[in-house]
N, C-alpha and C positions, 0 to 999 in steps of 0.2 A: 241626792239626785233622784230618789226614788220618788220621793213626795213631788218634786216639779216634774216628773216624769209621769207621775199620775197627772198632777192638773195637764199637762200638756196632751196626753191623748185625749183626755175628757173638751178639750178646747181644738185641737186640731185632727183628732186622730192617727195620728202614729207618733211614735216618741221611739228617738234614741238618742242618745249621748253623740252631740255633734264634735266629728271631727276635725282636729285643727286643720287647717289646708294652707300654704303657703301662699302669699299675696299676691305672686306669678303664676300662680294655677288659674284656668278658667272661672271667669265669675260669675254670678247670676244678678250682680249690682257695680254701679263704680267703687273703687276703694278709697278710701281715705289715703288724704296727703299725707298720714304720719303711719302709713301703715307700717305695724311691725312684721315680726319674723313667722307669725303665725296668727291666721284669723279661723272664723268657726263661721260656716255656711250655718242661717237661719234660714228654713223652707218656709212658699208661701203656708200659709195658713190663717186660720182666724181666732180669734182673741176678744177679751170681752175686756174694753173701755168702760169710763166712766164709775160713778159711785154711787152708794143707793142714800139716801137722807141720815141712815143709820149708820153707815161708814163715815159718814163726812163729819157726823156729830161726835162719833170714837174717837176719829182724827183730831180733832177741835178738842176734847176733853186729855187726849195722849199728850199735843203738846202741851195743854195747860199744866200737868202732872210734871214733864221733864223741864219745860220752861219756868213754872213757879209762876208764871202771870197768862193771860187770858187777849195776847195780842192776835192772834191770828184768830178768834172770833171777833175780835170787836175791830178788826181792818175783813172782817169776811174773806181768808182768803181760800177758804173752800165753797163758796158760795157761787164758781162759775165753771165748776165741775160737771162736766155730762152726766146724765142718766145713766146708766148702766144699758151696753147693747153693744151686739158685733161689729166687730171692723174685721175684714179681709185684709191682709197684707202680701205685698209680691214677695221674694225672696229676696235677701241681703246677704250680705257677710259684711261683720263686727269686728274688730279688733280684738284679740283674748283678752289679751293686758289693758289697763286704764294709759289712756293717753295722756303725757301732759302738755301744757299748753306751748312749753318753749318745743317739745317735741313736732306737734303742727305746726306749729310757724315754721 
């Protein structure tokens, strides 16, 4: 927590360990149809999108190492990656737990 709680002030300016809130508490977003028993309020903030040439080429060389072949350079599928630069976001609240899909439905 401490290492994401570094990038997160350096990206939004203040970090703490968000607390779970029940999905009947006041929201700052609508909730998902499979909400569970407990979500975590995301405050707005901004966050830095996209990849720099150098990352996407990591990327591009990572899966070649754990895949053994060289598909996702040669279908390019980090070749329509942003730039690197801010996005603003409003506040949300997330689900704690992964959702499964019979759960949504």
């Amino acid at each position: 927590m401490r290492a994401k709680c570094a990038l997160l002030v350096g990206l939004a300016g203040a970090c703490s360990a968000p607390a779970p809130i029940h999905p009947n508490a006041a929201a700052t977003g609508p909730l998902s149809l499979a909400a569970d028993a407990q979500m975590i309020a995301i405050p707005a903030g901004r966050f830095i999108a996209g990849s720099t040439p150098e990352e996407r080429d990591a990327a591009y060389d990572d899966f070649r190492a754990t895949a053994e072949r060289d598909t996702a350079r040669e279908h390019d599928w980090f070749g329509a990656e942003e730039a690197r630069h801010q996005v603003t976001t409003p506040g949300y609240r997330i689900d704690l737990m992964p959702v499964t899909e019979a759960a949504y439905a």
